[in-house]
VEXDREN-2710 file (C-alpha; in Angstrom, 1 decimal):
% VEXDREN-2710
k/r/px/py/pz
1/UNK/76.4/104.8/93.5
2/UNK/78.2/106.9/91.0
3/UNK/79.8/110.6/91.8
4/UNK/80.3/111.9/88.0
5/UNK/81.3/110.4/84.3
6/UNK/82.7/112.8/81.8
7/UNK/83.5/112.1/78.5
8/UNK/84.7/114.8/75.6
9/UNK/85.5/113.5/72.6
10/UNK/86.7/115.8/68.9
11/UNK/88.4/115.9/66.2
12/UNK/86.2/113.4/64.3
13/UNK/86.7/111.6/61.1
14/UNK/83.0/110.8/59.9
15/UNK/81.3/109.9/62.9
16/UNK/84.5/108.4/64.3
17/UNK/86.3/111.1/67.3
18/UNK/90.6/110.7/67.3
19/UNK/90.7/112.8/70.7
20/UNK/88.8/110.8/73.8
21/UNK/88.9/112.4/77.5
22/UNK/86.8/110.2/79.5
23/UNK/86.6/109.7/83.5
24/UNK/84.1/108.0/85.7
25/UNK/84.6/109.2/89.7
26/UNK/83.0/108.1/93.0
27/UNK/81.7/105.0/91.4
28/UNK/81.0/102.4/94.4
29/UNK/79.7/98.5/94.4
30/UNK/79.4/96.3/97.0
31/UNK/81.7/92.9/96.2
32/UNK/78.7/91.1/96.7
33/UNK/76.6/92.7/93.7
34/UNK/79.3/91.7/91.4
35/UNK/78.6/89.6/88.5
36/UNK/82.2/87.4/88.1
37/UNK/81.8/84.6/91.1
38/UNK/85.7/83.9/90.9
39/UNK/86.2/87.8/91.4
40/UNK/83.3/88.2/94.1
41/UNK/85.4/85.6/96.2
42/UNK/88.9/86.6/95.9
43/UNK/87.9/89.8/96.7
44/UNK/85.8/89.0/100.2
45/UNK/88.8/86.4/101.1
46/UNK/90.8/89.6/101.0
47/UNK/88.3/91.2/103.4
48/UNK/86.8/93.8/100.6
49/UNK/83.3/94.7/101.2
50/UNK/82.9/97.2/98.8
51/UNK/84.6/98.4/95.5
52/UNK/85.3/102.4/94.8
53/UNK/86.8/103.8/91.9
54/UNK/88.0/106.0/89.6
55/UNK/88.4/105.3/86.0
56/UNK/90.0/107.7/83.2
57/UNK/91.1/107.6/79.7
58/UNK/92.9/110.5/77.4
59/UNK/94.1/109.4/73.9
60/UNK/94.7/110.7/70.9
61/UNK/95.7/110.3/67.3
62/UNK/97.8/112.6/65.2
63/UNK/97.5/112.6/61.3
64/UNK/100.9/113.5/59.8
65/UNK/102.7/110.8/62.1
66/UNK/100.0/108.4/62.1
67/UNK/100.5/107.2/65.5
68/UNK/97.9/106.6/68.1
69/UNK/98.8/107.8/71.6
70/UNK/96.8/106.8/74.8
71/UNK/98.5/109.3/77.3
72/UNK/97.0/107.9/79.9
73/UNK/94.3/105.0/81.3
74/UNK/94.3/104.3/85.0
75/UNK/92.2/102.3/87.7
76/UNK/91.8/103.9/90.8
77/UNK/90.5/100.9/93.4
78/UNK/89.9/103.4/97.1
79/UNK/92.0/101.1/99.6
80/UNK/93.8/98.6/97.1
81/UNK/96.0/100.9/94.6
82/UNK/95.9/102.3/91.4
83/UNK/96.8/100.6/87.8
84/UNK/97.8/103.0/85.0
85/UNK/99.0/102.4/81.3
86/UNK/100.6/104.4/78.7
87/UNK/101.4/103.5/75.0
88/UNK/101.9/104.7/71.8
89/UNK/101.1/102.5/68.4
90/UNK/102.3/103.8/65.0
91/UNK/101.5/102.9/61.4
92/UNK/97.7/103.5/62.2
93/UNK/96.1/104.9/59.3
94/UNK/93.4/107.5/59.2
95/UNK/91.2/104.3/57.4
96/UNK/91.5/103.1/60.9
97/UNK/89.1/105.8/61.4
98/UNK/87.3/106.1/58.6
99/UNK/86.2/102.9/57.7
100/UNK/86.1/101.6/62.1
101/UNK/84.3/98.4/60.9
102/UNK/87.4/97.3/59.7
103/UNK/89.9/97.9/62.6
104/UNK/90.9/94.4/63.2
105/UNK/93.1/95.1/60.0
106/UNK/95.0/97.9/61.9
107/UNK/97.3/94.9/63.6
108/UNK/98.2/93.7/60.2
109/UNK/100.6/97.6/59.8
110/UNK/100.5/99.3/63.3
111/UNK/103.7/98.9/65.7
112/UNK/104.2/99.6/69.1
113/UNK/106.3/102.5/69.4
114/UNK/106.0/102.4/73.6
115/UNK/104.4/100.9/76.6
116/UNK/104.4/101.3/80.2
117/UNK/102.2/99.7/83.1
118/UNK/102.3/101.3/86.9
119/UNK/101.2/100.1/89.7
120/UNK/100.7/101.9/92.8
121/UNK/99.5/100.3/96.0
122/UNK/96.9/101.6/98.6
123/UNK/96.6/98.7/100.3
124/UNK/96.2/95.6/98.0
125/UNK/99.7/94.2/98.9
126/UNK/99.4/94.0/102.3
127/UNK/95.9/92.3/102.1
128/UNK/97.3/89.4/99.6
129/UNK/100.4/89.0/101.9
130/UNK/98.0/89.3/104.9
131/UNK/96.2/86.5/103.7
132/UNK/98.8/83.8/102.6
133/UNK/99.8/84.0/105.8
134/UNK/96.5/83.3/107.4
135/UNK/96.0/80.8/104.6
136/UNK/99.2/78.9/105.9
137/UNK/99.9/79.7/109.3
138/UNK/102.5/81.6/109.5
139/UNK/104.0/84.9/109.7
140/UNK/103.6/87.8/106.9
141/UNK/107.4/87.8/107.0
142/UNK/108.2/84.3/106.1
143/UNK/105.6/84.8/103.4
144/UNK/107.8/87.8/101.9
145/UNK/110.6/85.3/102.3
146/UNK/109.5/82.5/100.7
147/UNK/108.2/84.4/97.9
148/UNK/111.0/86.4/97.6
149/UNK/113.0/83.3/97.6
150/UNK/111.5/81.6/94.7
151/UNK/111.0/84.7/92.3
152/UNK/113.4/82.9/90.2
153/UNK/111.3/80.2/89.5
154/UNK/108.2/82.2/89.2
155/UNK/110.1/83.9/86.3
156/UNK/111.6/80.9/85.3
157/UNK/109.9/80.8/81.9
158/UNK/110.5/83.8/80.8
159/UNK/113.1/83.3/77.9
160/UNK/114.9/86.3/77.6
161/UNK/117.2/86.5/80.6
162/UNK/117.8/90.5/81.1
163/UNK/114.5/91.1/81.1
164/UNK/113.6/88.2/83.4
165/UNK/116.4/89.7/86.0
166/UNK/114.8/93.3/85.5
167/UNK/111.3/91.9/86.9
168/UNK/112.8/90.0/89.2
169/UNK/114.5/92.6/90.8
170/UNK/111.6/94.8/90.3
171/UNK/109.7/92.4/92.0
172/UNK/111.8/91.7/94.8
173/UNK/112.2/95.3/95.7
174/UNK/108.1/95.6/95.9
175/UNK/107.7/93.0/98.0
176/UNK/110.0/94.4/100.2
177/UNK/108.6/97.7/100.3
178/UNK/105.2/97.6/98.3
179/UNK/104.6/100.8/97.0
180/UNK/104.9/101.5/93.2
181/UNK/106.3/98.9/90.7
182/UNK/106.5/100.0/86.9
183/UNK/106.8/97.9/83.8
184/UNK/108.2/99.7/80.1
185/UNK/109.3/98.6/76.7
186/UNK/112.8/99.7/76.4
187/UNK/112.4/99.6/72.4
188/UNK/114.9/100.4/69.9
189/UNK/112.9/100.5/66.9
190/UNK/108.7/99.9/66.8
191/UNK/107.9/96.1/67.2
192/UNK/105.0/94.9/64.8
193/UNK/101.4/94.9/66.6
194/UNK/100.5/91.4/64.9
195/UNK/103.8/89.9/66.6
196/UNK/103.0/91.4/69.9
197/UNK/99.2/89.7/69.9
198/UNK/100.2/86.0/68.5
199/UNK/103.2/85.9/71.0
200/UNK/100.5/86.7/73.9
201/UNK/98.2/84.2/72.5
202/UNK/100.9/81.3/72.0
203/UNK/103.8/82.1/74.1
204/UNK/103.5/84.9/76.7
205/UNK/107.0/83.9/77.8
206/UNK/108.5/85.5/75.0
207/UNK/106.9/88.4/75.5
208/UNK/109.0/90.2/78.2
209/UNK/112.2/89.5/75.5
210/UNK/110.1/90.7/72.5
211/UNK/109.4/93.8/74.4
212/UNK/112.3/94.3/75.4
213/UNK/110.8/95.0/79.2
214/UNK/112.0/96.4/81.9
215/UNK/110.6/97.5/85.6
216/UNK/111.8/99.7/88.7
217/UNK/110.5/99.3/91.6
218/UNK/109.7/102.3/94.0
219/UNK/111.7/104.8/91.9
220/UNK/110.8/108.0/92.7
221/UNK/107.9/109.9/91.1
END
């Protein structure tokens, strides 16, 4: 079933809009109609009958800067939490634009200016935790413990060290007290786009450093 979509989109170069404002509400699927197996599954071990969410997306691009910004694109899961994302890319041309067939060439100039990921639980936490435990017997406490224990070597590849200790902290703090965790470039100067991609594609562990990340957990809204 599906409450409402909305999408308004302006300011258009040929047949190509540079202002989106989209959202999709009240949109509800039962776990089992879902297509991915893997998903279907980890979703009913976690006791989920049924998906509900919100989904919404505002960006925009302004001319005399050339920067793209997407303000804001968030996942709202009824029961489990909400995942949003913010960036902003510069050095994106208006042939971006005007010639769309061609934006795989936009990663050759653009550079990401910013970038943030939130997470905000409803519930999701306390189901994984929930289930470790039932998994291996024990208490949802000692599963916070041992977790919390060895966030050190779950970061452990991470090459850049202040940024590993960020997320690890960040982490730690959330499993403590699960309720918003958020990611963020720290970025003196713009990082190429084409950097950013092969470094996710052949070494993800460099990206926290290349990023420059850091992430506070529960800090107030």
């Amino acid at each position: 079933t599906l409450g409402s979509i909305k999408i308004e989109a302006g300011d258009y170069i040929g047949r190509t809009p540079t202002h989106i404002d989209g959202s999709l509400e009240g949109l509800s699927i039962p776990v089992e109609d879902l297509p991915e197996s893997a998903l279907r599954a980890n979703l009913s071990a976690l006791k989920v009958e049924r998906l509900k969410l919100n989904v919404s997306l505002a960006a925009d691009w302004q001319e005399a800067a050339e920067q793209l910004n997407i303000a804001s694109a968030r996942l709202d899961v009824a029961g489990l939490g909400a995942l949003s994302a913010s960036a902003s890319l510069i050095r994106v041309p208006r042939a971006a634009f005007e010639h769309p067939e061609s934006l795989a060439d936009l990663t050759q100039a653009a550079a990401v200016k910013q970038a943030q990921l939130n997470f905000r639980d409803s519930g999701l936490a306390g189901r994984v935790l929930a289930k470790f435990a039932e998994v291996n017997k024990v208490s949802v406490e000692k599963v916070r413990s041992a977790l919390t224990s060895n966030m050190p070597t779950l970061f452990g590849a991470i090459t850049d060290a202040a940024s590993r200790n960020r997320l690890i902290f960040a982490a730690i703090g959330f499993l403590n007290d699960p309720r918003t965790i958020s990611v963020f470039t720290t970025l003196e100067t713009p990082t190429p786009l084409l950097k950013v991609i092969e470094a996710g594609r052949t070494a993800p562990q460099a990206l926290p450093g290349l990023l420059k990340l850091d992430a506070l957990a529960n800090r107030p809204s």
